[in-house]
Structure formats: C-alpha cells, structure tokens
C-alpha positions in Angstrom: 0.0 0.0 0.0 1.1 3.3 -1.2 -1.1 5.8 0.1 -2.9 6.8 3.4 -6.1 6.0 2.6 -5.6 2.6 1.9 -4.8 1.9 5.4 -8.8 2.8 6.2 -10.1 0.9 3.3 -13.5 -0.6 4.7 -13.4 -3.9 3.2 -9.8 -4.5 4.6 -10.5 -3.8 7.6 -13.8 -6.4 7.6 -10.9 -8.5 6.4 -9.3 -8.4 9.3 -12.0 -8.2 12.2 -13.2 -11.6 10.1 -9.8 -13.2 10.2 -9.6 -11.6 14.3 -13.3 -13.2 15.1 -12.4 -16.6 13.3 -8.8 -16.9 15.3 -9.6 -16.2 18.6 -11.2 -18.8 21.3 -10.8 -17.3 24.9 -10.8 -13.9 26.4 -7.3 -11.7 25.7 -6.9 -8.5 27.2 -4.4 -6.4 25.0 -2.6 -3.3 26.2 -2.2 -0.4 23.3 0.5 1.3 24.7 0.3 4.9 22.4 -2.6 7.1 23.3 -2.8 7.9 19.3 -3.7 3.9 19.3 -6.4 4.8 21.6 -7.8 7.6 19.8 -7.7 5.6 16.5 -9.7 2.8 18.4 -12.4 5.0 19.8 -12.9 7.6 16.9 -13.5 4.4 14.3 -15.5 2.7 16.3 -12.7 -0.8 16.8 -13.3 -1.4 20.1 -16.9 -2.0 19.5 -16.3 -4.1 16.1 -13.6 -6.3 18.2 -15.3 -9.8 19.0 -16.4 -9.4 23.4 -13.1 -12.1 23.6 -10.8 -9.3 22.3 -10.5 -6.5 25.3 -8.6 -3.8 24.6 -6.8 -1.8 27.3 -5.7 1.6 27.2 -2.0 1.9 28.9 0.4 5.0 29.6 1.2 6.0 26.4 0.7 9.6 26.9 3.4 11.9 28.1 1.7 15.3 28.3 -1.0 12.8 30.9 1.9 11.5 33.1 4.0 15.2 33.3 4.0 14.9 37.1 2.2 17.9 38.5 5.8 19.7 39.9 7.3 19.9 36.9 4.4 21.6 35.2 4.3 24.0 38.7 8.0 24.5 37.7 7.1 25.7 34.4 4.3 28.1 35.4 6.9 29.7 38.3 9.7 30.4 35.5 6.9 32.0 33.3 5.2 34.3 36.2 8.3 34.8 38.7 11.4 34.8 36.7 9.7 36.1 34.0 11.0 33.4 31.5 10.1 32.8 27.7 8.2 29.4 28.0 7.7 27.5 25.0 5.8 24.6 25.1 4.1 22.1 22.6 0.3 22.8 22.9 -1.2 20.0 24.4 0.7 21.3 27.6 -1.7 24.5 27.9 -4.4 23.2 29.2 -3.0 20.1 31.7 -3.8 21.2 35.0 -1.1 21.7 37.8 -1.3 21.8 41.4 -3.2 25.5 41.3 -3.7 26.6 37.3 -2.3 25.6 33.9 -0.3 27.0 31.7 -3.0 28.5 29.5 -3.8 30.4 32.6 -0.8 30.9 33.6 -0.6 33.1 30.1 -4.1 34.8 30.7 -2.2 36.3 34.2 0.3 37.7 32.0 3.5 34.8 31.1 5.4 35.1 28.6 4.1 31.5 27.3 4.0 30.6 23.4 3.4 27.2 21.8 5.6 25.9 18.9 6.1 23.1 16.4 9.7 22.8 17.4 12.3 23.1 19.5 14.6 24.6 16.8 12.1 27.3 16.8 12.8 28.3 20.7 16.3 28.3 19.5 15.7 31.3 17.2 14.0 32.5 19.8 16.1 32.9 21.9 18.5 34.5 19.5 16.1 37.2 18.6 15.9 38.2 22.7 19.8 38.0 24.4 18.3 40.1 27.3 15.6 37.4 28.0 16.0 33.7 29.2 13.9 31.1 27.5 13.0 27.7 28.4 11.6 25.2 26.2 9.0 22.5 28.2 10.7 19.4 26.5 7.7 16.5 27.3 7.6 13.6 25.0 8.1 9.5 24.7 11.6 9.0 22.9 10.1 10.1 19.7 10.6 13.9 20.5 14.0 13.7 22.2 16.2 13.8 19.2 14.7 17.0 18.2 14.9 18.3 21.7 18.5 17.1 22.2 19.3 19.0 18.9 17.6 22.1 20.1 20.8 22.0 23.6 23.3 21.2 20.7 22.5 23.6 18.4 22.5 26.4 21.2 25.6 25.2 22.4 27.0 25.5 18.7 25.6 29.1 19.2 27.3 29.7 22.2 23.7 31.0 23.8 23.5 31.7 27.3 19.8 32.4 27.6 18.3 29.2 26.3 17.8 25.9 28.4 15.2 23.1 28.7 13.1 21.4 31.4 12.9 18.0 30.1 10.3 15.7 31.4 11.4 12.7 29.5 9.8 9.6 30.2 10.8 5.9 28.2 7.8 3.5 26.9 9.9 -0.3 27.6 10.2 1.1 31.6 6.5 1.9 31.6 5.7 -1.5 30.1 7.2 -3.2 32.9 5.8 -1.3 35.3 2.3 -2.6 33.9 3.1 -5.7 33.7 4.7 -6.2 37.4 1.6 -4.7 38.7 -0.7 -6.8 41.1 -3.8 -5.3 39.3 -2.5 -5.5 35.4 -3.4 -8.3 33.8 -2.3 -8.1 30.5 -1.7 -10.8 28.1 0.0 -8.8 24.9 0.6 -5.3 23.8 0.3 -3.3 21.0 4.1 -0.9 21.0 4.2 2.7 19.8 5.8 2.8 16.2 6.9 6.5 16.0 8.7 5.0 19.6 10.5 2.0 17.9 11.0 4.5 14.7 13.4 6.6 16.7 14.4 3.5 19.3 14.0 0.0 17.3 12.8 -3.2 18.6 15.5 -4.0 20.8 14.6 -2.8 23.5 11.1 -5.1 23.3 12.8 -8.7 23.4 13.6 -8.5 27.1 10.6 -8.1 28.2 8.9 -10.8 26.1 11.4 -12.8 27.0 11.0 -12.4 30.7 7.0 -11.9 30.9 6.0 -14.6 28.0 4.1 -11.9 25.8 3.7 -10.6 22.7 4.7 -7.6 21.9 3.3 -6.2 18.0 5.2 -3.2 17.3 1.9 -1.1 15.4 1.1 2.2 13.4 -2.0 4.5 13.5 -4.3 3.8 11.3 -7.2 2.3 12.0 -6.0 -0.9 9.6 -2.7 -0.5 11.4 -4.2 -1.3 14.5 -6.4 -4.2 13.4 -3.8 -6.2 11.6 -1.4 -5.2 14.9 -5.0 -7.2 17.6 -4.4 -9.8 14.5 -0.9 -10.9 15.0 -1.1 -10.4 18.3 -4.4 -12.7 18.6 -2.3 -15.1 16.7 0.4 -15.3 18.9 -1.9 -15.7 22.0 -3.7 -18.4 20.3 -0.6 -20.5 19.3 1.3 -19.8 22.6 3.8 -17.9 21.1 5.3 -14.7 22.8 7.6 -12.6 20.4 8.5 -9.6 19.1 6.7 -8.9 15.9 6.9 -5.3 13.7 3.4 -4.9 12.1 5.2 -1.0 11.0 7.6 -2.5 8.3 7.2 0.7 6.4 8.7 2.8 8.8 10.5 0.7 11.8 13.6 -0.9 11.0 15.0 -2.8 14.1 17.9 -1.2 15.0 15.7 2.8 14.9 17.3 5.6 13.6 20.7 5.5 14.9 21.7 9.2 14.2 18.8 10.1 16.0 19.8 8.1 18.9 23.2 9.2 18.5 22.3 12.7 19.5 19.6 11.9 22.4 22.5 9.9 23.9 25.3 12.8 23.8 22.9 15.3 25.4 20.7 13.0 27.3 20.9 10.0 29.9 19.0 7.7 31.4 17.2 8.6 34.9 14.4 7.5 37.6 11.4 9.2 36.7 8.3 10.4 38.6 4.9 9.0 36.1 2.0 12.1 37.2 -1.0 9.5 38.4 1.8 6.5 39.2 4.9 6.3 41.0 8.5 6.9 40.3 9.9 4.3 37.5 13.2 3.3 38.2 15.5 4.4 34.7 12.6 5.5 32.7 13.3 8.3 31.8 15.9 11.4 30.0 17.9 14.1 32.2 20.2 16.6 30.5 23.8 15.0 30.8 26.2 17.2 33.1 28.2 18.4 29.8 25.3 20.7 29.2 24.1 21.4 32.4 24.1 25.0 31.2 20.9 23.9 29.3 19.3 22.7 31.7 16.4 24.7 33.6 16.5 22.4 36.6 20.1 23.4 37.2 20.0 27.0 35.8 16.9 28.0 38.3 17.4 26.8 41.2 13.6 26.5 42.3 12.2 23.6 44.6 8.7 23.1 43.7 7.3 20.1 45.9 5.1 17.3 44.5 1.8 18.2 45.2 -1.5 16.0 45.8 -3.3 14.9 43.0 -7.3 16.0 42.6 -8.7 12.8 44.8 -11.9 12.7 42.4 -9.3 11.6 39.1 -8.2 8.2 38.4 -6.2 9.2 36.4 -3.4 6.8 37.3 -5.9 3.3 37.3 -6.6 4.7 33.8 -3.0 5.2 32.2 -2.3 1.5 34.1 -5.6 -0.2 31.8 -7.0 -1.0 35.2 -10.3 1.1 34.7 -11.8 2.7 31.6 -12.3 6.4 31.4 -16.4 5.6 31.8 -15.6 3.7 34.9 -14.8 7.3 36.6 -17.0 8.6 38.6 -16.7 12.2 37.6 -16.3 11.3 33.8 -18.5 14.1 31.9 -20.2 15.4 35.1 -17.3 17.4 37.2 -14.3 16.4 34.8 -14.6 17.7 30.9 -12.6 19.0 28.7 -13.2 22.9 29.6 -12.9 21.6 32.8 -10.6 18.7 33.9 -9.1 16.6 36.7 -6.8 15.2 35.4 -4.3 15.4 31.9 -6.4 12.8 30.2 -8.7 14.9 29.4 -7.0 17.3 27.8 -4.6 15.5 26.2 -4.7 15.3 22.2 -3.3 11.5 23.7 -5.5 11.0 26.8 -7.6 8.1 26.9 -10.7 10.4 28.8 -10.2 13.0 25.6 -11.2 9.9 22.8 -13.7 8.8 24.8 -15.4 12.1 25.6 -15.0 13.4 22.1 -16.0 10.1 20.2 -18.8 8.8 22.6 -21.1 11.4 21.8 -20.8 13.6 24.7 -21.6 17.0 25.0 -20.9 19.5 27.3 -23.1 21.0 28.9 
C-alpha cells in the first residue's frame, strides 16, 4: 500500500476483524501502549467491532498525561516569577497543575508561546539576548532527538539564555511497570511505532522474554491497529510470545541511529516520577552534566514540591488499563474538557479526551 487512505479501506478492515473473530477462542486483554492507538480505536469505532473475547486496554502512552504535577508548577513559576520565555508544545496548555495551567498561567500575564519545534525556541532565543527562555521538553523518545538537537545547536551558538526542562519519560520502563503490577493483567501489547521508529525493537525482546508476551510493534491507522490485535491474537492463540513489527514501512529494528546518536550525547538515562503513578526506576531522559548549562533544573534553582493529585481523578488506574475512562465517577459530570481533573482529558493523547469526544458527549 502506497497511500494513506488505503490503510482505512472498509473492506480491509472487515478482512481483518473476520480473520480476528475466526482466530480467537478465549478472552485476551491487549494493552495499546500509544494514546494515538487509543484515539484511533475510539474515533473508528474498533473497540466496539472487536469480537467481546478481544479487550482492549488503554496503557500510559501519553506523556503530556503522566508530566508529574511539579514539573508543570516549575514551568508556570519560570513563566510568572522569573519572568522566563516558555515555550511549550500545545497539548501542555491546558493540563492542570497543582493550582492553574499553563493557559492560565498566560491569561495572568507569562510570557508562554506554543511551537512546532524546538529549533524554533532556539531562534527565539536568538532574537531576545536580554531574555531567558525555556523550552517545556515533554515527549516518549520520539521527540528527544529533536529536543536534544535544540541543547546542541544552542551550544553550537554559544547561547546563554536558552535551556530546557525535560520531562522525558521511556515506553519499555512503563511496560514493565504494567506488567509487574498486582492489578495489570495483561496478556499482549500493541508498541508505539513512532517510539521504535526513533528506538528500534531492541529494547522489546527482554521483556517478552521475561513476561511470556507478545509484543506487535503497530502504526496509527485504523487498519494499522487491526492487523497489529491480529498478530497479536495469533500469537496468544498459538502460545507464542515474540517480538513482531506490524510498522515495516517505517520501523527498522535497529531505529534511527543518528537520531539516537544525539539523544544519547545530550541526554541519559534517569528515575522518573509518572503524574498519576509512582517513580519508575531508569525511565526516563535528564540533561547529561556536559550541558548542564541547558538545563532549567540546574540554571533556576527552584524547589517546587510534589503536590497532591485532585482525589476525584483516576487518572493513574486509567493510564495503568485498570479502569476505563467511563468507569470514573466524575467522567462528563465534574471532569470535561473545559474543565478537567486530570491530563487525560485534555490530552490530544488521553484516553478520557477519545472517549469524551468520540462517545457522543456534550458538554453542557
């Protein structure tokens, strides 16, 4: 296939959910890791065409949803106290810290601008010497070669006003942590491809080796996802447990290894605090002490303590597939999108955004 909109071609994808439907037997319960996964199962209706056997579980894969709620404080001080440049990808306005977001953060007055791209804070911070700006570097390994080449081209530049607060965070880490959960019960999972497009498969064998499951490396698209439940389905059925790349057009196994080469100069790998979870030992990116001048944690020297989450959000059961966002209590009635909890409803990722916007909600 050659062309996008072959990978939603109707009778393909009855193809596929006949060929799912004849395979399976028993109940599987199948972790999609990405929160693009999940919107692509909600918005075209999948998860109501799988056969009941087949349930699909929404996981973590949303990095703007597990931010934890101090860094996103941090960013809101530098913007309102030290009177900082913050750039930030968008779907950080609106996530909700420990008092306001971002967006409102910007309403009171910060200096706060959204952008495409790293590089673009760069040139920002050329155009204003007399101004420090940060750039809110969130993102799954897919965004951390850009970000790392945002600190090397400002070092290049010899800049002194431009550094990053990275809140990194690695998807095989976050895969384990499901799966050594009391309350996961997972049986295979669906991997992020723009993750193993940067990363590879590598990484993945490990874990099937140790926990026995099948791990489909999957696009976005809704025939992407089906034929990804397919081989997985397969697997489970035949007792296999392997690695298997359903992304051939774009994965290769070893990733892109000039794009790793420059996360791993400016980057390495920490313990990292997952908003809604717990601290994951090495699972995720801090700025490497040979551009410490880059970083924002180092540069401003601000203690912002980790705050209490709202107690009406489960969030956290959410990004670990134990409940579904209908299973809260407060989903569509006190948490929306104009007004939420938690990140996952604001997220262009969050599980509680594709189910409010595809389910036929309105708010009121």
């Amino acid at each position: 296939m050659k062309y996008m909109s072959e990978y939603r071609d109707p009778e393909l994808a009855k193809q596929y959910l006949k060929e799912i439907k004849n395979t399976v037997t028993q109940d599987w319960k199948i972790m999609e890791v990405c929160g693009g996964q999940t919107h692509t199962l909600v918005k075209n209706g999948i998860i109501d065409m799988l056969p009941k056997e087949v349930e699909m579980i929404h996981g973590p894969g949303c990095p703007v949803c597990v931010t934890p709620l101090h860094l996103i404080d941090k960013a809101i001080y530098l913007a309102l106290e030290e009177k900082v440049i913050l750039c930030s990808f968008g779907d950080m306005l609106r996530v909700p810290g420990a008092e306001k977001s971002l967006l409102e953060a910007k309403a009171e007055g910060g200096d706060i601008r959204i952008l495409y791209s790293p590089l673009e804070a760069v040139k920002i911070a050329e155009s204003n010497p007399d101004k420090e700006v940060v750039f809110f570097a969130v993102g799954f390994e897919t965004t951390a070669p850009a970000n790392a080449l945002s600190v090397i081209h400002a070092h290049r530049k010899n800049l002194k006003n431009y550094s990053i607060l990275a809140s990194h965070v690695l998807v095989p880490p976050a895969i384990e942590n499901v799966m050594e959960d009391p309350d996961s019960h997972i049986d295979g999972f669906l991997a992020a491809g723009h993750v193993c497009t940067i990363m590879g498969n590598l990484e993945y064998y490990p874990l099937v080796e140790k926990y026995k499951v099948p791990i489909v490396v999957t696009g976005f698209e809704p025939l992407d996802i089906l034929q990804g439940i397919l081989m997985v389905v397969r697997q489970l059925e035949a007792k296999k447990a392997e690695v298997e790349n359903q992304y051939v057009r774009i994965v290769r196994e070893e990733g892109n290894l000039e794009a790793q080469k420059m996360i791993y100069d400016v980057f390495e790998i920490t313990d990292r605090l997952w908003r809604g979870m717990e601290v994951i030992p090495m699972s995720g990116y801090k700025v490497k002490d040979k551009y410490a001048d880059f970083d924002a944690t180092i540069k401003f020297k601000v203690h912002i303590p980790e705050a209490e989450e709202n107690q009406d959000c489960i969030a956290g059961e959410i990004m670990k597939g134990i409940k579904k966002p209908v299973q809260c209590p407060e989903f569509g009635k006190k948490c929306k999108p104009t007004n939420p909890l938690g990140a996952p409803m604001v997220s262009s990722e969050g599980a509680c955004a594709a189910y409010f916007h595809y389910s036929g909600l309105v708010e009121a």
